[in-house]
N, C-alpha and C positions, 0 to 999 in steps of 0.2 A: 491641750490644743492651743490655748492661749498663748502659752511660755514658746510653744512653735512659731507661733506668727508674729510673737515679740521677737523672737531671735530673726526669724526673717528679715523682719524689717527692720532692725538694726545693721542686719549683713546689707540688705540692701541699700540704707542710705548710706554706710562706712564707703560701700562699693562706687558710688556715687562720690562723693567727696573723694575718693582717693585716684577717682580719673578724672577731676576737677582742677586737681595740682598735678599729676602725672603728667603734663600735655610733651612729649616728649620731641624734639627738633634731630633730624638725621641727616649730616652731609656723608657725601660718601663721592668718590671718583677716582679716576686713573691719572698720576702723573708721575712717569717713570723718572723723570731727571731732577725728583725729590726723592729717592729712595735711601729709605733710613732715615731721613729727615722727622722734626717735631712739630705736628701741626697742633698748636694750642690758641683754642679761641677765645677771645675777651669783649666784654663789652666794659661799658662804661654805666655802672652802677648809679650814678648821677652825673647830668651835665652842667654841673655849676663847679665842681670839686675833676671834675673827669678822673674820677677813681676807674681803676681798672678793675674787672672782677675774673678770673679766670671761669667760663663756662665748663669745657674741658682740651684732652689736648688726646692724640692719637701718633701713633708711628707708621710710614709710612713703608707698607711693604717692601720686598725685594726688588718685583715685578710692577711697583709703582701703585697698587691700589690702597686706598685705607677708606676708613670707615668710623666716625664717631656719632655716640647719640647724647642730648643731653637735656634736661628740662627746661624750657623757656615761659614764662606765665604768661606774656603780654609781646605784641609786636618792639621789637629791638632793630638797634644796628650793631655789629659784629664785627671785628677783624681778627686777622693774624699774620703774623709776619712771617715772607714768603722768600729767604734770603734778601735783598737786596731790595725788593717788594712790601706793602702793606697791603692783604686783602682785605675788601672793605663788604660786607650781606647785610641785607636786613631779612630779619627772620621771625619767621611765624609760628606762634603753638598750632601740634600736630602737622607740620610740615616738613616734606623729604626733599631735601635740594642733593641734587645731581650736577657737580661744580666742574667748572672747567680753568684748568690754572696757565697760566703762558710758563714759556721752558724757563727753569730756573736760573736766573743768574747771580749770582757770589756779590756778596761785599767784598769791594779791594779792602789791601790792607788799608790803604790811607783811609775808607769809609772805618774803618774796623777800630783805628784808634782817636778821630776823627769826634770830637763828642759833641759837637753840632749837627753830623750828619742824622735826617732823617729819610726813612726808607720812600719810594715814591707811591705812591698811591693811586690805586684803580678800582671799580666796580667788579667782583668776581661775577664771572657769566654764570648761568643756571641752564643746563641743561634740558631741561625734564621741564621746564614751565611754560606756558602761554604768555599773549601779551598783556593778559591782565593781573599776573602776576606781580608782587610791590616791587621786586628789585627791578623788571622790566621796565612798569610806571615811571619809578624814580629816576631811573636812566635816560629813559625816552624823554620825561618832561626837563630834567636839568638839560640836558642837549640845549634843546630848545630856547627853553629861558637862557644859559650860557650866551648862544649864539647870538640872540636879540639887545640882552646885555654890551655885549663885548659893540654889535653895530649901533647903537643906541647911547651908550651909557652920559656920554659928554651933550647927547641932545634932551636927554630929560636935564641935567643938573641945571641947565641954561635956561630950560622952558618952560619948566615945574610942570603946571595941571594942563599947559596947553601943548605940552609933548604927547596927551591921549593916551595914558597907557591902559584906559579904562576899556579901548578898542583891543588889543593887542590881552588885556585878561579876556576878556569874548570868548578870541580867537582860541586859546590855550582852554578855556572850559569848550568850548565845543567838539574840541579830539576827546574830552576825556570824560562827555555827558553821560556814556553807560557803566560808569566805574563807581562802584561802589566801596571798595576798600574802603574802611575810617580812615585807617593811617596815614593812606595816600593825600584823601580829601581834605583832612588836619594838614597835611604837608605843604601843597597848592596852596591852602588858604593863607598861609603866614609867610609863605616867597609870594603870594600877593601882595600881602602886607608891607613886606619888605620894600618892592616894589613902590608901591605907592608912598611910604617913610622919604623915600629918595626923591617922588616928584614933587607931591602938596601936603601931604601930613607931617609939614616940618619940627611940629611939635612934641614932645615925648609925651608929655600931657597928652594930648586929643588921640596918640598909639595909645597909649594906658587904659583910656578909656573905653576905644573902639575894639581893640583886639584881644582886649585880658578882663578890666574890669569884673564883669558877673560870669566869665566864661570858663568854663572847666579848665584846672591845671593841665596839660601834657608834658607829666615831665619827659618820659622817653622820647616825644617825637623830635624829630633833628630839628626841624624847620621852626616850632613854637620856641624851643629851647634860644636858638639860635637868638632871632629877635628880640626875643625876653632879656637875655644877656646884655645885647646892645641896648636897646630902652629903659630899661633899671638898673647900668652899670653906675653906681656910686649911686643910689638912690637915697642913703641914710643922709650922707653927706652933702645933698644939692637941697634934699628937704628938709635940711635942719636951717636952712639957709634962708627960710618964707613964715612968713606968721603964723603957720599953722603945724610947721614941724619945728618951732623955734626950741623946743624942750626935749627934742631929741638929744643932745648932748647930756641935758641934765637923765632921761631917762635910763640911759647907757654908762654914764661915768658917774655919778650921784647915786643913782636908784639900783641899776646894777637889774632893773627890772625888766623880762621880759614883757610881762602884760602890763606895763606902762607904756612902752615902745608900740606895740600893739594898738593900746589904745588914741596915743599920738596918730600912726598912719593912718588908722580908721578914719581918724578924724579927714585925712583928703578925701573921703567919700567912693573915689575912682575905685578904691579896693575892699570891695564889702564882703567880696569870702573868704573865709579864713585861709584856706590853703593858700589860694594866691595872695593873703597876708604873711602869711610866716615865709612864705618862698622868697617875698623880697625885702623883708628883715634879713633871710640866712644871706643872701647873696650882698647885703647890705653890709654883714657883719663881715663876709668873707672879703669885700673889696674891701672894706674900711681896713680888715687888720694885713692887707696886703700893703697898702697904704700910707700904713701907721696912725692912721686915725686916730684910732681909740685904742688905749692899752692893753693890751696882750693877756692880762690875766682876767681883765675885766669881760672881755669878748669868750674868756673859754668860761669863766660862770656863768655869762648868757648862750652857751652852747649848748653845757651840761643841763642847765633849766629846760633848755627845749627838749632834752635828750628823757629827763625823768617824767615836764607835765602836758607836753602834745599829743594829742590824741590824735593828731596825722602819722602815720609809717615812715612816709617818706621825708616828712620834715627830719625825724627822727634821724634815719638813713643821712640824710645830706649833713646834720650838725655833728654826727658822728665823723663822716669821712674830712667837716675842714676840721675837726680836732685832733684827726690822722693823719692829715693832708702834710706834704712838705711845706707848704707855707707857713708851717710851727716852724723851719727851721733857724727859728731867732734868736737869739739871748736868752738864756732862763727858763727855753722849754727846754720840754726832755728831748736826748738827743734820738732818734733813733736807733732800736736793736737791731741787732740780725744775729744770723747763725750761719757761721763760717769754717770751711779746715784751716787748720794751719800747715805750715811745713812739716810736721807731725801727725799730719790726718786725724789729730784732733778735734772738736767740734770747739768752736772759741764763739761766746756771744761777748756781748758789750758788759750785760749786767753779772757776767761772771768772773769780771774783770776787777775785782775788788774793790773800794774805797782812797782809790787813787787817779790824781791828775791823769788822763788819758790823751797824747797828743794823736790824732785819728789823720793819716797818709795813705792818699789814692793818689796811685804811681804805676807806670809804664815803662817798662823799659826802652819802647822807643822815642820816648821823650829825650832830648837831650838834658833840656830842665831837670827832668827827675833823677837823670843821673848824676848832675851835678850838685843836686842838693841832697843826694844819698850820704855823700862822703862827711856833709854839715851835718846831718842828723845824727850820725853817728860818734861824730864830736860833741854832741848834745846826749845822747845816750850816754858818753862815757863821764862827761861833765857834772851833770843833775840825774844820778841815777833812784836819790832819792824822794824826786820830787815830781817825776812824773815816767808811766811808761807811756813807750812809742807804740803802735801799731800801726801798720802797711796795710793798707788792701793793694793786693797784684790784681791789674785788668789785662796780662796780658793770657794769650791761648794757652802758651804752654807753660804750666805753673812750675815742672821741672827747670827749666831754663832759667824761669827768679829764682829758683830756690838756689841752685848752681850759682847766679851771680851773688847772691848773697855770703855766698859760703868763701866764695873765691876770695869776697870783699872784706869779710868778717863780721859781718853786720849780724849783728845777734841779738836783735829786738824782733816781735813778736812779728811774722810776716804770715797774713793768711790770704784766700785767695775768693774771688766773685766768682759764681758760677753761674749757670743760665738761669736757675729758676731763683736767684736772688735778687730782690728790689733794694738793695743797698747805694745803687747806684742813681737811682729814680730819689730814691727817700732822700740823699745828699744833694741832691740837684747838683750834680757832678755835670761842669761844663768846659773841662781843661784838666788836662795832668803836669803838673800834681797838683792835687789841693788838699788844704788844710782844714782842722777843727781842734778847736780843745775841750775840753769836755770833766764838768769838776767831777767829785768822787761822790757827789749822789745824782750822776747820770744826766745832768743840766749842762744845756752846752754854754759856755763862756764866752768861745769867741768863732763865728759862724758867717764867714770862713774867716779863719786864721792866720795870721801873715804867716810867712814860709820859714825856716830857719836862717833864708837870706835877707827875711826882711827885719823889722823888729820885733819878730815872736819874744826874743828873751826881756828885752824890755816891759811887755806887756804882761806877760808871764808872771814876773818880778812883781808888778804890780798887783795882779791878783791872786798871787799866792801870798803874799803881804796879810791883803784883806782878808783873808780865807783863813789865816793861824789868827787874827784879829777877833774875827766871827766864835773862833774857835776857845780862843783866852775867855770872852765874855761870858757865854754859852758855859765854860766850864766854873765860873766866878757865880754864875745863878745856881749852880746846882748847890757850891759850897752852902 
């Protein structure tokens, strides 16, 4: 009898626990002039790093309907790109949104090759919800504060505390006194904040203190995020700069210590809980090595420190993703992989690409550029074939068409092609065709970006290929 009521209550709390993390999010609706289309949704796993995370993704029936469900733990914001369009939800555990999408329209070619263009952005409607639903909220109250803004904004900057915006927050809590949402209310509070930053809180100290200090992290929420960003951007680097953070420098390039650094910022007092300690070290680390603050390799052992001795998740989560992040993409990290076809429908990654120079080409055919430096490349391909290969990524639609130009051309270096669900193109912070990388033979990029083979690649090349049979004489003189 006993071994029954143990097993029961085992089934019962697993059962428990397993609709705890279940919390499952369902969109679902009708829009026919997406049909066949891939609706895949993303959020942003942290907003200091804005990693994308794919939630999930669905296809869009014949007759326009689809349907996807997927687990969300905590309130988020969402999007996905809607041709020409970014939809933008915030979404709830155990919540079914019923969407409604405006009629689709295309990316022209020129957005399509175009690597500045971003899609325009809008609030996806909800169907199926009331007004006290959070997408509604945040709709209705950004309206609002927009429009007050936009008539306003040149009379606070002038008036500071005697522009009254403390009348005008009133105004905006009394529409929204029976609302309870957290999210919501964490949201308002910090575009109050904001608000106020811009009229009399001209201090980043006295925000620091007022709005973050002892107060719970929110990483997910837009609005904490937001402000947090702007009041601790470059915080390692302004506080090493006062008596009290003067040893910042030495705790980060000397000590190499996170809980030295730690115990530096304690020291301003304003930050006494941990979480919102290590939140604006990461973001400290993250802008200084954008920066170049502080050395590169020095900032990824105070990454991986956080990553083995934090006992926060998400600190974890955020020094993971700047260690992922493209802003490694510098000298002497690693370069980014990926897994590509080639003209072969082969699978080609980076790291199966042997122990050799790799010069890495993202090219367009309708670049004129890239045609023109196709014909250089390949003078270089037939030049130094021993000293480094070429490979192409094609960004155009139709990979048949490179491959054909290629063939007509003779170009017989390795060409393979992007496709939709590759970040190759995110990962290189590709912003212009062509661009260049070199990348040495244990997968370290050299030179990031690259001059072109019209500019002086060969020169620089020569250079570091020099140093590299150099490294390699010595390296083989030790082993003697």
């Amino acid at each position: 009898m006993k071994k029954i009521i143990l097993i029961f209550i085992i089934f019962f709390i697993s059962a428990i626990y397993k609709n705890s993390f279940s919390q499952n999010v369902k969109i679902y609706g009708h829009a026919p002039t997406y049909a066949g289309d891939v609706f895949s949704f993303k959020y942003y796993s942290d907003l200091i790093t804005f990693t994308e995370i794919e939630l999930g993704s669905c296809k869009v029936s014949e007759n326009g309907d689809f349907e996807i469900s997927f687990p969300v733990q905590k309130s988020i914001q969402a999007s996905v790109i809607l041709g020409a369009y970014q939809g933008l939800i915030f979404l709830e555990p155990n919540t079914q949104y019923e969407i409604v999408l405006p009629s689709k329209r295309e990316k022209t070619e020129a957005d399509k090759i175009n690597p500045f263009f971003r899609e325009d952005e809008f609030f996806i409607g909800v169907k199926n919800h009331n007004k006290k639903e959070l997408n509604y909220l945040i709709a209705d109250f950004n309206l609002r504060y927009n429009i007050y803004m936009d008539q306003n904004y040149v009379k606070i900057l002038k008036l500071g505390y005697n522009a009254d915006v403390e009348s005008q927050i009133k105004i905006f809590d009394s529409l929204y006194s029976d609302i309870k949402n957290p999210y919501f209310l964490d949201y308002i509070e910090y575009k109050y904040a904001s608000l106020r930053h811009l009229a009399y809180i001209r201090s980043n100290e006295s925000m620091q203190a007022k709005f973050f200090g002892k107060k719970p992290v929110l990483y997910q929420n837009i609005g904490y995020m937001y402000l947090f960003n702007n009041i601790f951007s470059n915080f390692l680097v302004l506080y090493s700069k006062t008596e009290k953070g003067k040893e910042i420098p030495v705790d980060i390039m000397d000590k190499k210590s996170v809980a030295t650094v730690k115990m530096t910022v304690h020291d301003w007092k304003i930050l006494e809980n941990d979480s919102l300690v290590e939140l604006v070290i990461l973001k400290g680390l993250f802008d200084g090595l954008h920066a170049r603050a502080y050395p590169q390799e020095t900032v990824r052992e105070l990454l991986d420190s956080i990553i083995v001795r934090s006992k926060i998740d998400e600190s974890k989560l955020i020094a993971k993703n700047i260690l992922n992040s493209s802003n490694f993409l510098l000298p002497d990290f690693p370069a980014p992989d990926f897994k590509l076809k080639n003209s072969q429908n082969r699978e080609i990654t980076l790291s199966s690409n042997g122990e050799r120079f790799i010069y890495l080409t993202f090219c367009n055919l309708k670049s004129y550029t890239c045609l023109q430096e196709l014909d250089m490349l390949k003078i270089f391909h037939e030049k130094y074939p021993e000293y480094f290969d070429i490979i192409t990524v094609s960004v155009d639609e139709d990979f048949s068409e490179t491959i054909k130009y290629f063939n007509e051309h003779n170009y017989k270096w390795q060409l393979v092609t992007k496709n939709e669900y590759s970040k190759i193109l995110k990962d290189y912070q590709i912003k212009a065709y062509p661009t260049y990388f070199l990348i040495a033979p244990d997968k370290k990029l050299k030179l990031a970006p690259a001059p072109s083979p019209a500019g002086d690649f060969e020169q620089q090349f020569g250079v570091i290929w020099q140093a590299y049979k150099n490294q390699e004489r010595r390296e083989d003189y030790k082993k003697d």
